[in-house]
VEXKOLLUM-405199 format. One record per atom (N, C-alpha, C): residue in three letters; x, y, z. Coordinates in steps of 0.2 Angstrom, whole numbers, plus 5000, padded with zeros to 4 digits. Layout:
VEXKOLLUM-405199
ALAXYZ...
end
This chain:
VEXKOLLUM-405199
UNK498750855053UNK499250815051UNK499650845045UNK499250875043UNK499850905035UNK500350965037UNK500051005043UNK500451045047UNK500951005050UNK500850955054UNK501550925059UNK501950885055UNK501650815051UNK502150795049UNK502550785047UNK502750855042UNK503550865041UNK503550905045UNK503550925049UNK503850965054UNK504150925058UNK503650855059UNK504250805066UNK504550775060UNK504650785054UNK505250725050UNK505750775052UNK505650825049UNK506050885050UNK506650885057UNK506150895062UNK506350855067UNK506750825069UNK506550765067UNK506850685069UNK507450695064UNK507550755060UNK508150745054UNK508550785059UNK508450855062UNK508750885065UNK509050845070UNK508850815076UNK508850775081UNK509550725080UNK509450695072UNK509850645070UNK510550695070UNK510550735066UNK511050765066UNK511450805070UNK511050815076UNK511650845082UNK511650805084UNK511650725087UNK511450685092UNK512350635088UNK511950645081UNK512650635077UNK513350665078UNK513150745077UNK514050785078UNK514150785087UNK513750775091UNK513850775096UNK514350695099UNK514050645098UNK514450575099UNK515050595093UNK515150615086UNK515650615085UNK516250675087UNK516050715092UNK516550785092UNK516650745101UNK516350715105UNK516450695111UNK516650625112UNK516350595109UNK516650505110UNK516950495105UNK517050505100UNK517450465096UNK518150495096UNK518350555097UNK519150585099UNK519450535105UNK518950535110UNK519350495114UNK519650425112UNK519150395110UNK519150335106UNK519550335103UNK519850355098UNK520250355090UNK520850385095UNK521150435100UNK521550445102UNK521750375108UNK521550365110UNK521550295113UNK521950225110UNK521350235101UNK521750195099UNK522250185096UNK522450255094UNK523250265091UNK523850275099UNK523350285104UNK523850275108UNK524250195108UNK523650165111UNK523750075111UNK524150055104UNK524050085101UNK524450055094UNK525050065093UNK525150145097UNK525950165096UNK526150125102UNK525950125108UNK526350095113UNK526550005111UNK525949985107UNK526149915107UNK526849895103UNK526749945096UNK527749965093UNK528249965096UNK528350005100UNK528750015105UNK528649975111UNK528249955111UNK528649925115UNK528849845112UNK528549815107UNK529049765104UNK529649785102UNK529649845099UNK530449865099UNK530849875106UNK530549915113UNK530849915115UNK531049845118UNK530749775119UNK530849705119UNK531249685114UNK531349715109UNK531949695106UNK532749705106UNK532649795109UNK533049795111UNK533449785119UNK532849785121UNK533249745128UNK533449685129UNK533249625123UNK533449565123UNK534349575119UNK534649615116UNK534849625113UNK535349675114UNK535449745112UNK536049785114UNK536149825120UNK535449815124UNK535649835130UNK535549775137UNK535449735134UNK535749665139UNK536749655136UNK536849675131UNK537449665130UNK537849715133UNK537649785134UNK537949815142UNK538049805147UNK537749745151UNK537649705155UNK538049675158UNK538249615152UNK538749585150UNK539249575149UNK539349655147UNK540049685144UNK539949645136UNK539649605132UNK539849615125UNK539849665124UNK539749735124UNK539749775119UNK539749835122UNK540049895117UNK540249955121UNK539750005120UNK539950045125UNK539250095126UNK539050135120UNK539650145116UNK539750205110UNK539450165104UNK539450095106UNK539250035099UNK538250055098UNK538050045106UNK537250025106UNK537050085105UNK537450165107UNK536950205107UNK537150215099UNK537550185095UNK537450225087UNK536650175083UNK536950085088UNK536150065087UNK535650115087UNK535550115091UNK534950165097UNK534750225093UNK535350255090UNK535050325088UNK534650295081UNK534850265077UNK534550265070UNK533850205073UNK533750185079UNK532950155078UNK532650205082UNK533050265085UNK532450325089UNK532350345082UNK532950375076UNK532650405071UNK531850345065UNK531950305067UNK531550255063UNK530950255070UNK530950245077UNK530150255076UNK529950315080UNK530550365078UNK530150445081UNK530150435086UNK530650435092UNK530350425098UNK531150415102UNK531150445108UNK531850445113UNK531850375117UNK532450345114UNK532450275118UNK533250295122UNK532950275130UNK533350285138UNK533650195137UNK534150185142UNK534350155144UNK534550165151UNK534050165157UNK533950175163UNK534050125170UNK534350145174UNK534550065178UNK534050065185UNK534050025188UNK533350025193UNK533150065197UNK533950125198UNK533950165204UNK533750235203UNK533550235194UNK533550305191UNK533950335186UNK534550305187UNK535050315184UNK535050315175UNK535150375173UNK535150375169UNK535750365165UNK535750285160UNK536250275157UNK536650285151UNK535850285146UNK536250315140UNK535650345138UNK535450395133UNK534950415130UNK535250445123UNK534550455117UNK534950465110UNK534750515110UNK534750555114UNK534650635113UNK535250665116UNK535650625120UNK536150685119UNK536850615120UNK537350665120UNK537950595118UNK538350555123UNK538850525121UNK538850475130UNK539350495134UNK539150525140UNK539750535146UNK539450515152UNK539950465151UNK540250435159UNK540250455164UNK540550525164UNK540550565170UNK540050595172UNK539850615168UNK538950655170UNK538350605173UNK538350615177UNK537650575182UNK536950585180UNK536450585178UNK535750615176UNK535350555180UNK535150565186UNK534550535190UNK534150565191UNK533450515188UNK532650515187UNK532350495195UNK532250565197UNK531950595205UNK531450535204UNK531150475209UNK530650455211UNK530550395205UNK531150365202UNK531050345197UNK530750255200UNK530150235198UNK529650175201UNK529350135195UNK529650085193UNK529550065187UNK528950025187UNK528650025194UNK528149965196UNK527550015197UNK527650065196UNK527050125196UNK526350115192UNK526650075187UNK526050035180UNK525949995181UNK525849975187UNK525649895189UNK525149885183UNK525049815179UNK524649805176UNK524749835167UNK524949875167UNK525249915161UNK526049935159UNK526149925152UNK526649935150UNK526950005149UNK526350045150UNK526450115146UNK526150165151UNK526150225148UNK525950315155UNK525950345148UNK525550405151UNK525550465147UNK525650505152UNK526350535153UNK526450585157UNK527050625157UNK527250655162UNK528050695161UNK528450665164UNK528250595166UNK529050555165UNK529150575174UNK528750565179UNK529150575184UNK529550645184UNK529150705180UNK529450765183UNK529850795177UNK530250755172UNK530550755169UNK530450815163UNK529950785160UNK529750815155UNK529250895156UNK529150945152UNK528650995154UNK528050975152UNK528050925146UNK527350905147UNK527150825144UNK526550815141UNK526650735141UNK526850695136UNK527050645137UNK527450595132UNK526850555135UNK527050505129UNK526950415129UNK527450395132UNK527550365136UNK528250315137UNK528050255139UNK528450205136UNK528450145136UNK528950105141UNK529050065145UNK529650055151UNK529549955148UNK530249945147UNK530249865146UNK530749845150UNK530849805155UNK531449785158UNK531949755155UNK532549755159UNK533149715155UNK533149665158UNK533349605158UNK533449555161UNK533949505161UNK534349485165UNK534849445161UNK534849395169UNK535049335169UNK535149275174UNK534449295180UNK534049295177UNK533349295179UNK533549375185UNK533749425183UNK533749475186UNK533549535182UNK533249585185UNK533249645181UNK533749695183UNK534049705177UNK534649755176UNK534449825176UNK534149835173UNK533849905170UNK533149895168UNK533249945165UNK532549965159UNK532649995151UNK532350005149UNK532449995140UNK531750065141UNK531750145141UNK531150165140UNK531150195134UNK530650215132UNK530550255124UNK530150305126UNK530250365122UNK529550415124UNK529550435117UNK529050445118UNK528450485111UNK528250565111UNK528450605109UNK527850685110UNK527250645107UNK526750675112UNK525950675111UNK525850725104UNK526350745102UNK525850795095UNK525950735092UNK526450725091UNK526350685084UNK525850635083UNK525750605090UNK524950555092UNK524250585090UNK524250655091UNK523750705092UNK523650725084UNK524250705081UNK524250755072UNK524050715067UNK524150635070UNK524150575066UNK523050575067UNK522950565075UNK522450575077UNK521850655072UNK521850675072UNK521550745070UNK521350745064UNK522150715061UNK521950695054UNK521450645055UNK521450575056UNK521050555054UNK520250575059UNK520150625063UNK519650665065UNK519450685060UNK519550735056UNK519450755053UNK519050715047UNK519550675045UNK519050625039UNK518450615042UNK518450595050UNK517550605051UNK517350635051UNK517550695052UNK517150745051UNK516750775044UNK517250745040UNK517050765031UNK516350715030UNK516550645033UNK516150585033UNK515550625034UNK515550645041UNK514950665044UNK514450725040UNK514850745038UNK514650815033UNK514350785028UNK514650745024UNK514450745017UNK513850685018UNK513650625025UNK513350595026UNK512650635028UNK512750705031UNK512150755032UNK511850785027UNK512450785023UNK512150825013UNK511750775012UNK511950695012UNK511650655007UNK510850655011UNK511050645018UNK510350645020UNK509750695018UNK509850735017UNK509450805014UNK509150775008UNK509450715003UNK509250704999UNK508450665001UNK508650635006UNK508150585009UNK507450635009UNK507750705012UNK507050735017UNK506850765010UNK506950785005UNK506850805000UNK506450754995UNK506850704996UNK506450644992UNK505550614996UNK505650615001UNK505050625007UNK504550665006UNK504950725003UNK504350785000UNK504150774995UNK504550764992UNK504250754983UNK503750684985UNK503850634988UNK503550574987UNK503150544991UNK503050594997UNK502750565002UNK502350635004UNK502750685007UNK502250745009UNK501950775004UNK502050794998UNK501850834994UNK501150794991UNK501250724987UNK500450694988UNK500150664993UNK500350664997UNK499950675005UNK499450735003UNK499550805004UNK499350855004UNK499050865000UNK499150824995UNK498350844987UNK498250784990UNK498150734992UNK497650694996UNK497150724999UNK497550765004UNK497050805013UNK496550845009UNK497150885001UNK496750934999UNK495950934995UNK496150834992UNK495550814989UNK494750794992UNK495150774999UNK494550745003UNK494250785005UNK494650855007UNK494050905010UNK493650965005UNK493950945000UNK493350964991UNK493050904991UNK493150834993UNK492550794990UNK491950794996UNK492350805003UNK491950835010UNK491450885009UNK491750935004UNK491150985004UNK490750975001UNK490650944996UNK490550924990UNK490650924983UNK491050954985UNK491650954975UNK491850894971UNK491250834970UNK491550784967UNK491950794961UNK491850844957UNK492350864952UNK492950884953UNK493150894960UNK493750904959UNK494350874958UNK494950904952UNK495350834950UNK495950824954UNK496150764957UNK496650734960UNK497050704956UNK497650714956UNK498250694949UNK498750684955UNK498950624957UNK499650594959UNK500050564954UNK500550594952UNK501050554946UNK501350484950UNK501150444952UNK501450384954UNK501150314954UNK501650274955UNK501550204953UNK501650154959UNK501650214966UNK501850164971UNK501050144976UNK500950164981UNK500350144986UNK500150204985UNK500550244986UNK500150334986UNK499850354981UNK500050314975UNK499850334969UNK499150284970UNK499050234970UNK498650194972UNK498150214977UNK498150264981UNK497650294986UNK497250344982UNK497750374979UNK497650434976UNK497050404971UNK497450354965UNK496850334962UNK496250304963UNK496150284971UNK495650244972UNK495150304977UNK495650374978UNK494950424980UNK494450454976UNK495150444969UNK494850484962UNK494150444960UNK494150374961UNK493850334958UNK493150344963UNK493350344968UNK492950344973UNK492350404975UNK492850464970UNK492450524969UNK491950504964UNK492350494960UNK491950504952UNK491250444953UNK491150404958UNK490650354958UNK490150374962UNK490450414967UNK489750454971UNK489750514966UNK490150544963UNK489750594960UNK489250574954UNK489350504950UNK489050464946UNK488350424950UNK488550444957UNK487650394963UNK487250444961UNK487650534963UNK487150594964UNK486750594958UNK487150574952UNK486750584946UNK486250544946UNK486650464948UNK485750434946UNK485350444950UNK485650474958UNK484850494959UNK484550544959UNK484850584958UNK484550654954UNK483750624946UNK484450594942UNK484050544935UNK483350514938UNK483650474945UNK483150434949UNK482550474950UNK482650514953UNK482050544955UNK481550604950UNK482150614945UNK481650644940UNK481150594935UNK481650534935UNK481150484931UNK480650444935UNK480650464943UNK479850424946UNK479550484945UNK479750544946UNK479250614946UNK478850614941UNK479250604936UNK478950584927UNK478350554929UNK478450474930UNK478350404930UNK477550414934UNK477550454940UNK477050474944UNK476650504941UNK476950584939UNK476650644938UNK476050634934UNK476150574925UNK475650554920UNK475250524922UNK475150464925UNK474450454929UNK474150484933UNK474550524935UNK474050564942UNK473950604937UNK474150644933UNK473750684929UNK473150694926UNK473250624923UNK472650594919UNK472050594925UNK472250534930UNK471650534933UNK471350604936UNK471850654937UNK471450714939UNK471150744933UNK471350744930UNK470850754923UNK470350734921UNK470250694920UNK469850644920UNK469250634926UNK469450644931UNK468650654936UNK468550724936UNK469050774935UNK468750834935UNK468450854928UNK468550814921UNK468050814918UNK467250774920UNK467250734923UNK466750704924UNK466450744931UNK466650784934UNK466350804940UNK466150864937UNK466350904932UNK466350964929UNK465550954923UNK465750914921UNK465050874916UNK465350874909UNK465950904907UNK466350894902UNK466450834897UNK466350794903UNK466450684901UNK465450684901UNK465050674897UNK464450654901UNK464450604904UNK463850594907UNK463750524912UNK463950474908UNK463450454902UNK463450394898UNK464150374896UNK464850424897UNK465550404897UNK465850394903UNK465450374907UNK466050394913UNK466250334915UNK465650274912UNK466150194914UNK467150194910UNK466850224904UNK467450214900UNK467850244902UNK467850314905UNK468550354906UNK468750314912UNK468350304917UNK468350254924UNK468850194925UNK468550164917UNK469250114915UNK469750124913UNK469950184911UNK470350224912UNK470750224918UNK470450254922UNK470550314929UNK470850234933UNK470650174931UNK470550104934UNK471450094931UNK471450074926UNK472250074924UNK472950114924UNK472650184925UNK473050224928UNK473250204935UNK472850184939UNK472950174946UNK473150114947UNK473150054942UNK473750004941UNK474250004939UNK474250064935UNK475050094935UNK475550114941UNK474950134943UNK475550184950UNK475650134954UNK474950074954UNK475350014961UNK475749984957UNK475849964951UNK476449914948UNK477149964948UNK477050004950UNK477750054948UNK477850074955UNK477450064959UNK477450074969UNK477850014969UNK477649954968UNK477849884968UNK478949874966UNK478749894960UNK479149894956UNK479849934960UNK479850014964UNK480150024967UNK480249994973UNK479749974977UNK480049924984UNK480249854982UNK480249844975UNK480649764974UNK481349804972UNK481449834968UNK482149844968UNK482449894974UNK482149944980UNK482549964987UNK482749884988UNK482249834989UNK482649774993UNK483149754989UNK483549744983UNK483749724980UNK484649754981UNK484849704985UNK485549734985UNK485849694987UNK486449694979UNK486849634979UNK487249624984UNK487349684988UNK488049644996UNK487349634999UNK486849655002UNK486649655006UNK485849625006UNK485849584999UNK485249544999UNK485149475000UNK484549465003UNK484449385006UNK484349334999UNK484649295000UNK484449234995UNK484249185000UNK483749144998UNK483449085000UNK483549044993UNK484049014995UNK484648984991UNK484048894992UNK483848854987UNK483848804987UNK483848784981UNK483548704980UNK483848664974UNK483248654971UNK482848684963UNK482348664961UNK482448644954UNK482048614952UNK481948594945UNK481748674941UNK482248694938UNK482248744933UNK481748724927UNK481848694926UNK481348654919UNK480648674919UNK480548654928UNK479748644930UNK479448744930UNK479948774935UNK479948834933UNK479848874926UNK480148864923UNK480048884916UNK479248864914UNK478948804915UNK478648784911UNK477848824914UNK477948824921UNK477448864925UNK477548924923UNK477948954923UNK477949044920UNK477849044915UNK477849004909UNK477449024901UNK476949004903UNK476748944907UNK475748964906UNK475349004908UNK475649044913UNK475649094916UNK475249164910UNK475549154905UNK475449194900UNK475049194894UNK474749114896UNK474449084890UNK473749144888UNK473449174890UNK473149214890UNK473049264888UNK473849294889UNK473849344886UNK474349344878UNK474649274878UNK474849264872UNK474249244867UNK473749214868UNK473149204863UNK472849254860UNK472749324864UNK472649394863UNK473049414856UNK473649414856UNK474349424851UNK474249354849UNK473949304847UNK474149234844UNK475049224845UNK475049244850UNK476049224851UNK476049144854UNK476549114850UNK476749054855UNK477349034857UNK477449014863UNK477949004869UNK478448924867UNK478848924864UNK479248874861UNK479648844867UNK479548814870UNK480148764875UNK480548714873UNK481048744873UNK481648694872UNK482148694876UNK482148624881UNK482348614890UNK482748564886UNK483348544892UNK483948534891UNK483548474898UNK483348394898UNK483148344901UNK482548364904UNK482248314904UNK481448304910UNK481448364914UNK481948364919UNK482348404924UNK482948434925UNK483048494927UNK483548504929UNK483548574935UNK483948514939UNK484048574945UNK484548604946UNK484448684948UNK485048734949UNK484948734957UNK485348774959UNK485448804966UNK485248894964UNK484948904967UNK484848964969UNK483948984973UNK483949054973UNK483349054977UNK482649074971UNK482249014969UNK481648984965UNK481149064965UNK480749114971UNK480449144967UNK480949204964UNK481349234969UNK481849284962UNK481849244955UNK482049184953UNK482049184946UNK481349154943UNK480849154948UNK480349154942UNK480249234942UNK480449284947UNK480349344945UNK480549364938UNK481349334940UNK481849344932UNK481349314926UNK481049274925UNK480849224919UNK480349284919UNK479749284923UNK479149314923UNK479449404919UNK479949434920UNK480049484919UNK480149484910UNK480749424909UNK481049404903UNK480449424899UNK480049364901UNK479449324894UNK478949394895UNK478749434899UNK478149494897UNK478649524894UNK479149574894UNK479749594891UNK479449564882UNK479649504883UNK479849474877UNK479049474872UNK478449474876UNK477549474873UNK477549544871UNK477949604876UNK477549664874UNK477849684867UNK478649664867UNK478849694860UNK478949624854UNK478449594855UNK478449544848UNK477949544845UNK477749534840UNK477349554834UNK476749474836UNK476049484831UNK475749454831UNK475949404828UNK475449354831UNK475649294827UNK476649284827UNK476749264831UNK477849244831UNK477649204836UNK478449174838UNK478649134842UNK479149174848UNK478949144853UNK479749154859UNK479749104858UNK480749084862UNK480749024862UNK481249034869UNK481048994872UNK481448994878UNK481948904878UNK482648924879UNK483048874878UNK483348884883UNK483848794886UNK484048784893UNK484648754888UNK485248754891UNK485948734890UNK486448724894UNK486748664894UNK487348664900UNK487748674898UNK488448694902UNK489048704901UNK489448734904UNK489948694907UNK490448714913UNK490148724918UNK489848684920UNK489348684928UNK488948724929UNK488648744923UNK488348814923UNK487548784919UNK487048814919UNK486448814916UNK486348874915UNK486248884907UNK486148944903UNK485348944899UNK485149004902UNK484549004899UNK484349074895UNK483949044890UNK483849104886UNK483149104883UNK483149164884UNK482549204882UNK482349244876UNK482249224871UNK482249244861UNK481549264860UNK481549334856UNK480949334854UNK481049364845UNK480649364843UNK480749394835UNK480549484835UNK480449504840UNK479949584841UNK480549644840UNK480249684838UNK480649764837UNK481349754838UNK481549734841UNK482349724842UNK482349794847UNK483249814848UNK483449864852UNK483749894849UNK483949954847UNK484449974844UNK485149974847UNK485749974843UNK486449954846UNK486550004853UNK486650064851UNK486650124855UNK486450124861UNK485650074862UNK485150094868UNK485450024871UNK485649974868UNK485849894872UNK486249914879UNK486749964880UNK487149984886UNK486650024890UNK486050034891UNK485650074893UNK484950034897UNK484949984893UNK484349944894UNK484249894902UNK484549894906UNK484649884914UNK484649934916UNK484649994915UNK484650064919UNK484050084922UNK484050104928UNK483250124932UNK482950164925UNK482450134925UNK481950194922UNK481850194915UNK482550154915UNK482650174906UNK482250154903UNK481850184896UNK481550154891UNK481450194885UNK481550124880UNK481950184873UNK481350194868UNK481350224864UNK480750274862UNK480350214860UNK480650164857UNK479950114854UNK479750084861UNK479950094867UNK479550034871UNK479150084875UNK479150154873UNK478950214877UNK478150204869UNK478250204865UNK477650184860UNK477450134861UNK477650074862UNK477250024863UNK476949994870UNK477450014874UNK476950014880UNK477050084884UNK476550094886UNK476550154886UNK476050154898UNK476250084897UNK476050054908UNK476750034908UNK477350024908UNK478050004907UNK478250034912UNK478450034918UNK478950084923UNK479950084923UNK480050034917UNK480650034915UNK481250014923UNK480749984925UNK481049944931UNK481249864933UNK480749844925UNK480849774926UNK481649744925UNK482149784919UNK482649724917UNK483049734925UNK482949824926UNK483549824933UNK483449774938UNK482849764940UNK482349714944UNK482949644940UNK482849634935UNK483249564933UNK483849554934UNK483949624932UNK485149614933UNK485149624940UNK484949644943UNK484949654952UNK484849574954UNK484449544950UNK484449454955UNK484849434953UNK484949434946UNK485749404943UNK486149414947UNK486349474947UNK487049494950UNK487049444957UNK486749454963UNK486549424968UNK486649364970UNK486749314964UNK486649264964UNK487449254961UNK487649294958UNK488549294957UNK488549274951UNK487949284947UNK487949254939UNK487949314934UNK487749314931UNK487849364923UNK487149354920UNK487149404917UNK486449394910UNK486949444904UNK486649424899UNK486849494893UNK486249474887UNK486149524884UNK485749524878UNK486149534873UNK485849514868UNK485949514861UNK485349544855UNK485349594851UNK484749604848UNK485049654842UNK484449634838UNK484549684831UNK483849714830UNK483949774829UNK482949804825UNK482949784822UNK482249754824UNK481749734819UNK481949654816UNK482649624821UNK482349544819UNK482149534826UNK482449524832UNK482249524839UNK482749504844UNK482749504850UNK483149504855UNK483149464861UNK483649444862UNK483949384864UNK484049394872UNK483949364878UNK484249374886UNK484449284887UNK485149314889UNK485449254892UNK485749264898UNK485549214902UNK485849224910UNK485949134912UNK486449144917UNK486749084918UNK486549054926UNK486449024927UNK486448994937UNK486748934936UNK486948924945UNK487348844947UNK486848804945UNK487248754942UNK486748674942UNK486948654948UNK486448594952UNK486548564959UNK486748504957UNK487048484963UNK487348424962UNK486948354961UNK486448384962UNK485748324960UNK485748294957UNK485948334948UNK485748304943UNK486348244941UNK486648254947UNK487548194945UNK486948134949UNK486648144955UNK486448074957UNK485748064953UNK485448094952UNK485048074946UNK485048034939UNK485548064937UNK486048014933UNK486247934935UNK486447934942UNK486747884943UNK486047824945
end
């Protein structure tokens, strides 16, 4: 395409332009000569209708003498450039203002047939033999007691129709010229704005093709093309931002892997070695035992969020009591919150309250929250889990008093893997999958979450779901 393109505007410019001088150098001469002929002849011949109602019907008559109409005659041949005859039916030539008047002299027009034009007032020719070459001539009858007497002719030289004509040919031809310059403007503007970022378009896809996500695309513009341009650039920079995370990706499960597997090989081969004696081998074993719940909870962890995709994941969307939810996933915990003496603070917004959405994703959400919220909170505190309405929304939030987050690491903390050196110290089973797990069912659900936190006082998760329209009939 980047090769033909302009080669067929090119083309199609070329094409216009001869197709252009061709119709103007062929049809329109005819045409513009045509129409100055019809315009000359229509002159003349009102004039010569004027003068045959007039000085040469008064030859007819006898009003007036032959020496009177031709002095007429000559000053309207001088006024409209043209030889005006006074001819009579048989040929005869009567008077004409090209030369002066004698009675004696005969001049008869060989063949002279004034019905020859049937249909037309006017001929472009030699007059019946007359002339060497073409005149316009215009023929009007004289008329008097419903007879025709004569005829009234006029003739024209074709130069002067031809000289009047040419000039204005010419003006189309300048037209036509300086109509071709401007157009040049068009084909050039075409390049600048069409072919030339065309061509850093072709040139970007087949660097992003190979795989040169770095490579930079710059269109200076504000129109569509600039608008593609910008949306390939973007569309680079976000695969080459996928490649990294999955690059990131896989070096942080290889991490993630490689530590338990090491240990537990370690660990039997000290004990298979004798290194461990026997009387240890329960205890490293529980070891070797939690190790190996590491690797299924982080096996787990990765084929919950593969499925996890917000164009393309299922929701089993129904209407439950949120309230009741919540209340089931903090007992859930009672357990291991008595371990830490933590306690679980409920403060629910009525009895009940139902949302819309799909019920075990968001007890995964809460289940994620509140262990989140246990491993980095201090002995003896509180969580407090709080429901709140507003604008058809149910906001729920998840507060604990524990380490907090640092400001720095708060834009990082939904990130596969991520986890920031205090939760890399405190837990040290963590596969840094849970919150992405979180903000993946949020998303999915067409809702929001955000946190809030400060070190060392604690950290706040708030996400919002649809309320159902239940709780209006409940109400009622």
């Amino acid at each position: 395409m980047k090769k033909t393109l302009y080669l067929k505007f090119l083309l199609a410019y070329l094409i216009f332009g001869f197709f252009a001088f061709v119709i103007v150098t062929t049809f329109v001469p005819n045409l513009t000569t045509e129409h100055f002929l019809r315009q000359k002849a229509q002159t003349l011949y009102q004039a010569g209708s004027s003068i045959a109602d007039t000085y040469a019907s008064g030859l007819y008559t006898n009003d007036t003498s032959l020496e009177s109409v031709k002095a007429q005659l000559d000053t309207l041949s001088s006024y409209l450039d043209s030889e005006i005859w006074i001819i009579n039916p048989s040929g005869r030539l009567v008077m004409t203002t090209t030369e002066p008047v004698n009675v004696e002299e005969v001049v008869v027009i060989e063949g002279f047939d004034p019905t020859r034009n049937t249909g037309s007032y006017y001929s472009v020719d030699d007059f019946f033999g007359y002339y060497d070459s073409d005149r316009l001539n215009v023929t009007v009858p004289i008329t008097f007691d419903y007879k025709v007497k004569g005829y009234v002719v006029l003739h024209t030289d074709m130069d002067s129709i031809l000289t009047t004509t040419n000039s204005l040919l010419n003006i189309f031809y300048i037209t036509l010229a300086i109509l071709l310059l401007l157009s040049i403007i068009i084909l050039i503007f075409f390049t600048e704005v069409v072919y030339n970022p065309l061509n850093k378009i072709i040139k970007a896809t087949e660097e992003y093709a190979a795989g040169n996500m770095n490579y930079e695309l710059s269109v200076d513009s504000d129109d569509e093309m600039g608008y593609l341009a910008a949306s390939l650039s973007y569309m680079a920079s976000e695969i080459a931002r996928a490649e990294d995370d999955q690059k990131k990706f896989v070096a942080n499960v290889s991490h993630d892997f490689r530590s338990p597997l090491t240990s537990i090989k370690g660990y039997l081969e000290a004990m298979i070695d004798g290194t461990i004696p026997p009387e240890m081998h329960e205890k490293y074993l529980n070891i070797v035992l939690n190790e190996t719940d590491r690797l299924h909870k982080l096996t787990n962890s990765l084929l919950t969020l593969n499925s996890l995709n917000t164009k393309g994941m299922r929701l089993d969307r129904t209407e439950f009591d949120i309230n009741q939810v919540i209340r089931n996933t903090a007992a859930s915990f009672e357990g291991t919150c008595k371990k830490k003496t933590i306690a679980i603070e409920l403060v629910l917004t009525g009895e009940t309250m139902y949302v819309t959405a799909d019920m075990g994703k968001i007890q995964q959400v809460l289940y994620n929250l509140l262990d989140n919220a246990i491993k980095f909170s201090h002995h003896d505190s509180v969580i407090k889990i709080e429901t709140s309405e507003k604008n058809h929304k149910l906001f729920v939030s998840v507060k604990d008093t524990g380490i907090g987050i640092p400001k720095e690491e708060l834009k990082l903390i939904f990130d596969r893997f991520y986890k920031s050196d205090s939760s890399r110290g405190k837990d040290k089973k963590g596969t840094g999958l849970g919150l992405s797990i979180v903000k993946e069912i949020i998303a999915s659900h067409g809702e929001h979450i955000n946190v809030v936190s400060t070190p060392d006082v604690g950290t706040e998760f708030i996400f919002s779901l649809p309320l159902s329209s239940q709780n209006e009939e409940d109400d009622d």
